[in-house]
N, C-alpha and C positions, 0 to 999 in steps of 0.2 A: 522583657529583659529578665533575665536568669538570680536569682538572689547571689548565686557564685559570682556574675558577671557584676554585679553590685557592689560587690562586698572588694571584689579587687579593685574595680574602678575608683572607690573610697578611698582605699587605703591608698593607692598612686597617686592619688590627687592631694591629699595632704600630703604624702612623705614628698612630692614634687620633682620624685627621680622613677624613672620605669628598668626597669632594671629587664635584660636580653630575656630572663624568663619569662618576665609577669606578661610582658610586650607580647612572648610566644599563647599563653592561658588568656589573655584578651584579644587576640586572633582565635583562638580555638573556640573558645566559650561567646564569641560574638559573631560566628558565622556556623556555631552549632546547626542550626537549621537553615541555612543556604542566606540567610535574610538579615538587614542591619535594621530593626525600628527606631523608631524618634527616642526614645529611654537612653537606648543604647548610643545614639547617634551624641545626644546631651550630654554625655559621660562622657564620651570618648573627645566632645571640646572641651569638657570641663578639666580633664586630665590635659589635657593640651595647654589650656589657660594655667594652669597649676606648674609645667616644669620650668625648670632656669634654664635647662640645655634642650636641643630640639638633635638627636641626630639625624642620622640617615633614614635609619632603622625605623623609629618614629615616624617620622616626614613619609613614609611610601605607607605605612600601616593608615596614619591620618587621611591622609589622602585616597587611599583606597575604601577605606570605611564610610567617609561622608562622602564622597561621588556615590556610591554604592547605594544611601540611605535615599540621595538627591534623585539620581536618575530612575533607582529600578525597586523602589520602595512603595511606589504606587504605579499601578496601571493608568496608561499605557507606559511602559518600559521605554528607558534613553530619554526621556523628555522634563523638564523641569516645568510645573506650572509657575503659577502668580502665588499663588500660598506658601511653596515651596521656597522660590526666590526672597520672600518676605519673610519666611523663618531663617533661610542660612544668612541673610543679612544681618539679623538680628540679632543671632548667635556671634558672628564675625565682628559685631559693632556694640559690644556686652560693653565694652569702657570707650566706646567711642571712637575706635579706630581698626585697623587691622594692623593686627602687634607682629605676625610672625614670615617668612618665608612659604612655612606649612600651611599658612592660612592662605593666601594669596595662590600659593598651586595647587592647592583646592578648586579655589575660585576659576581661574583660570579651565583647569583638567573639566572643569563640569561646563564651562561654555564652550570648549573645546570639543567633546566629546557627545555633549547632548545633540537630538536632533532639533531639537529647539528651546531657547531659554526666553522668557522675557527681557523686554528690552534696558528695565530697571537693572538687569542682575550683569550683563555685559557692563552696562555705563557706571555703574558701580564697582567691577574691576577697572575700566581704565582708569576712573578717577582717583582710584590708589595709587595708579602707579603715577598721572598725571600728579600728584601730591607731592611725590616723592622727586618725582623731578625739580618741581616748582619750589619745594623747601630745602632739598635736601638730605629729611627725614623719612621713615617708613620703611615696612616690610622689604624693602628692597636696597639700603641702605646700611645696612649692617650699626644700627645703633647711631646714623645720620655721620660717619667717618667718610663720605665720600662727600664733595664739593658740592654746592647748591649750584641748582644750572648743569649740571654734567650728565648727560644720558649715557650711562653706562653699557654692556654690552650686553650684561642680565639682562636689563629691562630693553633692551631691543628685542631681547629673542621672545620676551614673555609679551610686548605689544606684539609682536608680527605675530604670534599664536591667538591673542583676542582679537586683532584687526579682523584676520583671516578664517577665525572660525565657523565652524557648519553651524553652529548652536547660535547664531549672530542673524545677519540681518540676512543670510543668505549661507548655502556652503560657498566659502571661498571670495564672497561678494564683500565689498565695501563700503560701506553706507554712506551718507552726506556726513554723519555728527562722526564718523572717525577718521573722516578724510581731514573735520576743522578741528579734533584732538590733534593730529599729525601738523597741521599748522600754527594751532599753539604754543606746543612744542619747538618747534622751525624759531619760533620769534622769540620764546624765552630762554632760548640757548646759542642764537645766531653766532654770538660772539664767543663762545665755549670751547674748548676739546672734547667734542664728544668722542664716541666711538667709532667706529671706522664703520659698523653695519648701519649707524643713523642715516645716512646716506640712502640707501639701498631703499631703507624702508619706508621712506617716507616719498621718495619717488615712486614705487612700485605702489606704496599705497593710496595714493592720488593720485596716480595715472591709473590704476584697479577702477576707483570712483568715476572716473571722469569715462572712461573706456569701454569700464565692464558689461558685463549684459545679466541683467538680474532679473527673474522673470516673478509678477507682483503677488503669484502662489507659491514660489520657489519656496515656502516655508509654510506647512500644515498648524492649523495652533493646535494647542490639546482639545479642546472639546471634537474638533472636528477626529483627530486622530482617532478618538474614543467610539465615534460613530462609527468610521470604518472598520477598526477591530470588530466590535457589535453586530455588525454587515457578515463577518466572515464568520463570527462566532455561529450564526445565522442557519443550523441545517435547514429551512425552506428557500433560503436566499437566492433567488435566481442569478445563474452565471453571469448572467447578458447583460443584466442591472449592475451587479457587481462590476463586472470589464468597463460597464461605460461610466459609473461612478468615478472609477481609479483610475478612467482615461482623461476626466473632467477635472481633478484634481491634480493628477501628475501629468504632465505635456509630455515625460521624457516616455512615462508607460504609454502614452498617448503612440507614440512615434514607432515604440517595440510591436503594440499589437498589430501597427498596420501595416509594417513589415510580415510579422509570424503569420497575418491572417492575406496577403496579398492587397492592403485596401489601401490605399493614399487617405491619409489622415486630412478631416476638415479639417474647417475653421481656422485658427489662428498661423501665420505661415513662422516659425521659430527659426530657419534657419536668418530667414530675412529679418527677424526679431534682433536675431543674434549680429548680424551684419550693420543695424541700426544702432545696436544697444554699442559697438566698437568706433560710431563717428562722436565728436564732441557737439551736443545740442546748444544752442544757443543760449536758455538756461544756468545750462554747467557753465558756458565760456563768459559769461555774466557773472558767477559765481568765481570764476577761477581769476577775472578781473580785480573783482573789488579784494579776494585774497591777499592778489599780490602787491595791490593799491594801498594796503593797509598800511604801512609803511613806509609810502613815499620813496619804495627803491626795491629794486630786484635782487635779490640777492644771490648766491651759487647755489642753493640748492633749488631754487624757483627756478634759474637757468636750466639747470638738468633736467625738473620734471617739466619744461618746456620743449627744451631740442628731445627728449622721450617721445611726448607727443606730435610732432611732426616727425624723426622717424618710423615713428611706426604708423602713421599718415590718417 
């Protein structure tokens, strides 16, 4: 970190106002050299913990800055480790809570956007917003002025972005523990006005769970990523090794090379994967029983994600 970049991050953080300039000299002087470090990264919450007001202006500079520090701040690039997750927690949970908007579409933009996050750092986004449902209060809440119980349309659109993120249990896939956030939800608000997208999401996102097809490598961890960069980095690296590493790890590169090369791809058959992973297994329908058992009654939106799953058969 730059002692310029210091020296302003200071004075913003006590004076607790950033004024259009200094906003512009802490964009300048902290991507000086293409790169945000942990210095810079600490500063730039710290100044965030310091203002009264959060603009626009702010909130895209924050958020750009720590994704930025999060994903591409160590190699392998777009990925968040377990140390990583455990610092931005850390940082986000300095009094105990997540106090802002900026903070939470932070949180959010990095499991969205990573190629993979630990599973701590997703479940510790919903549970902000699951908080905020369940009291009332929180980042999502504007100073806790909206009703307890009331899932608003924010926090629809900011779950259906963790539900469904790549950085999650899958790209695009569902996992069991946010199929039963979504029915949590279902039952602390059954009786509520929620928002008109609550609906949507919570059948799309448990019939995702129940239907989807998620394959059990669909997601690289970091150490492995490392190796294969390492592989490529590799000038003795044999080609052959290389293709069949990256066939053995990706199913879908699996599929590409046996097309490009004329070969029908062994082993595992995915299409048929794919075909099984869309029936409801016995399991799930055990699982999706006792769900709807939990309360002695079915209610409309368990109707819905019901008649879902028989039409789509």
């Amino acid at each position: 970190m730059s002692i310029q970049f210091s020296q302003l991050a200071a004075k913003v953080a006590e004076d607790g106002v950033v004024t259009p300039a200094e906003l512009a000299d802490l964009r300048q002087l902290g991507w000086g050299d293409g790169k945000i470090y942990r210095e810079e990264a600490e500063a730039i919450f710290a100044i965030n913990n310091a203002l009264g007001t959060r603009d626009e202006q702010w909130v895209d500079f924050f958020v750009e800055a720590i994704s930025e520090f999060v994903l591409n701040g160590t190699e392998p690039r777009g990925m968040c480790d377990e140390a990583e997750a455990k610092w931005l927690i850390n940082a986000f949970d300095h009094d105990g809570k997540l106090d802002s908007m900026a903070e939470l579409e932070a949180l959010v933009r990095i499991v969205e956007k990573a190629q993979n996050v630990p599973d701590m750092l997703k479940r510790y986004a919903e549970r902000q917003i699951e908080q905020a449902v369940l009291t009332g209060t929180g980042p999502t809440r504007c100073g806790g002025e909206l009703a307890s119980c009331h899932i608003s349309a924010a926090e629809c659109r900011i779950l259906r972005r963790l539900v469904f993120a790549s950085g999650g249990f899958g790209p695009a896939a569902v996992s069991r523990y946010d199929a039963e956030l979504l029915f949590r939800l279902k039952e602390a608000t059954v009786q509520e006005e929620n928002a008109p997208q609550w609906d949507d999401l919570f059948v799309d996102g448990v019939a995702n769970y129940l239907k989807g097809f998620a394959l059990t490598n669909a997601q690289l961890d970091h150490a492995r990523v490392k190796e294969l960069e390492a592989f490529i980095a590799d000038n003795k690296a044999s080609v052959g090794r290389f293709m069949g590493a990256m066939a053995r790890e990706l199913p879908q590169v699996h599929n590409h090379f046996g097309k490009a090369f004329g070969k029908k791809p062994e082993g595992t058959n995915y299409t048929a994967a794919a075909a099984a992973g869309n029936l409801v297994e016995d399991n799930e329908q055990a699982w999706l029983e006792k769900m709807i058992d939990a309360d002695g009654e079915v209610d409309d939106l368990e109707r819905a994600l019901l008649a879902r799953l028989v039409e789509e058969g």
